[in-house]
C-alpha positions in Angstrom: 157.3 118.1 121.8 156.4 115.0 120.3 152.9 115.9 118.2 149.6 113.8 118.4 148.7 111.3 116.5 145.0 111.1 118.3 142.4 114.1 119.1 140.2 113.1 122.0 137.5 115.3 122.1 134.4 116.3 124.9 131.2 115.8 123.4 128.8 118.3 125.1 129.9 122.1 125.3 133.0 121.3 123.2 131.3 119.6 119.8 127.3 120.3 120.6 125.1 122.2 123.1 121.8 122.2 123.9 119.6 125.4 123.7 115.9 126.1 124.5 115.3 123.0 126.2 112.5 122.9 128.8 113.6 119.7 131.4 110.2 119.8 132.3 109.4 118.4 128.8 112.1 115.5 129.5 110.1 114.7 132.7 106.6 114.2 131.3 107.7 112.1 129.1 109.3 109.9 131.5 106.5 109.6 133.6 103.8 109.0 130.6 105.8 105.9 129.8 106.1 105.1 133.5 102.5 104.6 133.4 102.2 103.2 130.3 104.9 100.2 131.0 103.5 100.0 135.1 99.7 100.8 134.2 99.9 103.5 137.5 97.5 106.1 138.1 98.2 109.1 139.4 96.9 108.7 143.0 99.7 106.2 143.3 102.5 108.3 141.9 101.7 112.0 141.0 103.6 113.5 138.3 104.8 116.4 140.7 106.1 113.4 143.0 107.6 111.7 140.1 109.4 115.1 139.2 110.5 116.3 142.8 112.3 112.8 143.0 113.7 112.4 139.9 115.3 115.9 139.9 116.4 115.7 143.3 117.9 112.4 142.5 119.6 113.2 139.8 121.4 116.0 141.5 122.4 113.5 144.2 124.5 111.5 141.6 125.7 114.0 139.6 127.1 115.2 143.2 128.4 112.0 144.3 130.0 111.7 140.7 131.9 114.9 141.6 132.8 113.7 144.7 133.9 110.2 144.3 134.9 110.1 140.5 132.3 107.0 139.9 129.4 107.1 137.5 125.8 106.2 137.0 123.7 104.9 134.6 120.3 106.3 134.3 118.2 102.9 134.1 120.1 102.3 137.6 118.9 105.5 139.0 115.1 105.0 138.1 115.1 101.9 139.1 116.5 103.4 143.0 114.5 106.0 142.7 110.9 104.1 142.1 112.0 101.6 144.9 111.4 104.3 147.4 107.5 103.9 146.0 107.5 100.4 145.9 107.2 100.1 142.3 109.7 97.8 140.9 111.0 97.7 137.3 113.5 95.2 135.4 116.3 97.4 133.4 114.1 96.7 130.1 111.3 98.7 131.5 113.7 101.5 133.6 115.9 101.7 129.8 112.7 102.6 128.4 111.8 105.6 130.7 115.5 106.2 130.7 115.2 107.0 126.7 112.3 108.6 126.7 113.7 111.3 128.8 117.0 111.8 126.7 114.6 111.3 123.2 113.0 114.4 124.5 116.1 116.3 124.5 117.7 115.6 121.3 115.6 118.0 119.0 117.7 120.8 121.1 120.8 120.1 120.7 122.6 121.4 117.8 126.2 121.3 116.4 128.6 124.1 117.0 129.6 125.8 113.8 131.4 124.2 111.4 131.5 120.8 113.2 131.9 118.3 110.8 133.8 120.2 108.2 136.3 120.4 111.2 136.4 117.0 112.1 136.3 116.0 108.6 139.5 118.1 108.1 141.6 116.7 111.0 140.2 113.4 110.3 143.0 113.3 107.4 145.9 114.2 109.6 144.8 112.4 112.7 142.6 109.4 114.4 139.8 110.8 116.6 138.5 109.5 119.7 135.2 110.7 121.8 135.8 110.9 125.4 132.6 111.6 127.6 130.8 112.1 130.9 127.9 111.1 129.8 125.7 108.8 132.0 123.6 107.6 129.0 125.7 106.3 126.5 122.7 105.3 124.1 121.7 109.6 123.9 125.6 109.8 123.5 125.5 107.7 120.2 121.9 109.2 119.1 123.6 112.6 119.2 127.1 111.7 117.6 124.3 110.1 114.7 121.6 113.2 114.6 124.5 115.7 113.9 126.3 113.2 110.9 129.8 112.8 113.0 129.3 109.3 114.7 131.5 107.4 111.3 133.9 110.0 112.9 135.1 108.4 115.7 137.2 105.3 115.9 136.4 104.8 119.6 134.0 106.5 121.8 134.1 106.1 125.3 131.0 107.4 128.1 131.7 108.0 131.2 128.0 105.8 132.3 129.7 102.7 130.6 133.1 103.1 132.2 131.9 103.4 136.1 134.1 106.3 136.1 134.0 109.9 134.8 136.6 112.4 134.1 139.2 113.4 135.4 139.8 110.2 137.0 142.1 107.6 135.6 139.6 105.3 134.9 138.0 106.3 132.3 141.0 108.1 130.3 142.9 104.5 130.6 139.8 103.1 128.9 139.5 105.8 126.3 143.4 104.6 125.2 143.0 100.8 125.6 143.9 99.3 122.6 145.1 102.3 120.2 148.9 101.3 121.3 149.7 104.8 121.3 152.0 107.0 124.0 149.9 109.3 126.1 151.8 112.4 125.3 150.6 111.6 121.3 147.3 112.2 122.4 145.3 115.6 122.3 142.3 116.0 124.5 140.0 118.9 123.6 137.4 120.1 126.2 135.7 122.8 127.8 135.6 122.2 131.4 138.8 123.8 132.9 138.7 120.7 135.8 137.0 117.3 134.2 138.8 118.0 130.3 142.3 120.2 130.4 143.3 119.4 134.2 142.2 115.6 133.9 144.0 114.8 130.8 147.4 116.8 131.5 147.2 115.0 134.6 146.9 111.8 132.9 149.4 112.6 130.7 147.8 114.2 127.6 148.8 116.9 125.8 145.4 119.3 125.8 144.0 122.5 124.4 140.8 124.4 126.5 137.5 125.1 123.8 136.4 127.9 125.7 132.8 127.5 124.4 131.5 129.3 127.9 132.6 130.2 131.0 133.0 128.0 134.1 132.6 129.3 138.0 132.4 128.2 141.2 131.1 130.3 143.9 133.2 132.3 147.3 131.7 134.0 149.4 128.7 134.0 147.5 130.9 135.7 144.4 130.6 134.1 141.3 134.3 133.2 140.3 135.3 132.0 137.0 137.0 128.4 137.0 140.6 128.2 135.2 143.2 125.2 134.2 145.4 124.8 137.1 148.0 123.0 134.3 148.3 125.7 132.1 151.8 125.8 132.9 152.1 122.5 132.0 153.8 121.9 128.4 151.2 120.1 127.5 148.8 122.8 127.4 148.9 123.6 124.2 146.5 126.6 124.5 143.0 128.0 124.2 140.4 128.1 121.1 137.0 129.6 121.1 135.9 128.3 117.8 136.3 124.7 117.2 137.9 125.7 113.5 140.6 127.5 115.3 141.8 123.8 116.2 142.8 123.1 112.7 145.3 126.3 112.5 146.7 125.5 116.3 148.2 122.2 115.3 149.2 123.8 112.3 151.5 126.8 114.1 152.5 124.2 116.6 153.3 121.1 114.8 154.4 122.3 111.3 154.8 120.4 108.4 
């Protein structure tokens, strides 16, 4: 096996997570700058209305995303969503509510342990990539900056700038555009069994599951825990459940 020359990793769940966050917190804040930017009262858009449609909206396209592989941006779904009150916003204004809901998330998310000592450490060996289903590519960045990893990366690639999230071609073809490299020299670490290990054998990666938590889908009303249906593959290079394991798994597989 030929080994890599790039690590692509996941960004949420595989290098931070978020803990003690309150969406509801998220929401206020979109809707205060709402009617800061639109000067609306609440008889013509209540904040409970303004909730109910946002959530439920943004459960439709994270659906639809599963479905049919393609991608939002947020600033695109406020600006559908508000339509349906006839208020009507430029992107400028829909970016703005759009940030202030991600702004109120970032306090909560933290790095896993030993983050940037790890990347640090590979960093000498091997070029690293970020490749992301995130709809919000701004948060993606403010994150990658508040935990001191951003200078990191020599590409970063969001799944909300693509059109297309994993594990669909799409976006992994962008995520490799231009770093002239063979696929099978590129690592992908994740921790979604489906979007991260089966989506980037399939493309040809080589790929090693962070099992940071456990993924199910439901049968019969059982809760089932989701696997890799590639681990067979030779380019499953295995399983870690601390990212510092990652440095010693290259190390045993690829050795000097």
């Amino acid at each position: 096996m030929v080994p890599p020359e790039i690590i692509s990793f996941d960004l949420f769940d595989t290098l931070v997570v978020v803990r003690g966050f309150e969406p509801k917190q998220a929401f206020e804040k979109s809707y205060q700058t709402l009617c800061s930017i639109k000067n609306i009262s609440d008889r013509e858009l209540s904040y409970e209305q303004f909730f109910q449609m946002y959530r439920t909206k943004i459960r439709y396209y994270l659906n639809q995303r599963q479905k049919t592989g393609k991608d939002f941006t947020n600033d695109e779904l406020i600006i559908n969503m508000l339509e349906e009150f006839r208020i009507k916003l430029d992107t400028s204004q829909a970016t703005q509510i759009a940030n202030a809901y991600f702004d109120a998330l970032l306090p909560y998310t933290i790095p896993f342990p030993g983050l940037r000592e790890t990347l640090e450490f590979l960093a000498q060996d091997y070029q690293l990539i970020l490749t992301s289903n995130h709809s919000w590519p701004a948060h993606g960045i403010s994150t990658l900056n508040k935990v001191g990893i951003n200078n990191l990366f020599i590409k970063k690639t969001f799944s909300g700038k693509v059109g297309w999230a994993k594990p669909y071609s799409q976006i992994w073809e962008e995520a490799i555009d231009g770093l002239n490299v063979n696929k099978n020299q590129i690592l992908h670490v994740g921790d979604n069994p489906r979007t991260d290990i089966d989506g980037a054998i399939n493309f040809g990666f080589l790929a090693c599951w962070y099992k940071s938590r456990n993924h199910f889908k439901y049968s019969k009303e059982k809760k089932v825990p989701i696997e890799p249906k590639t681990t067979h593959s030779p380019n499953f290079l295995g399983i870690i459940k601390e990212l510092n394991e990652l440095p010693g798994l290259l190390k045993k597989l690829f050795p000097d």
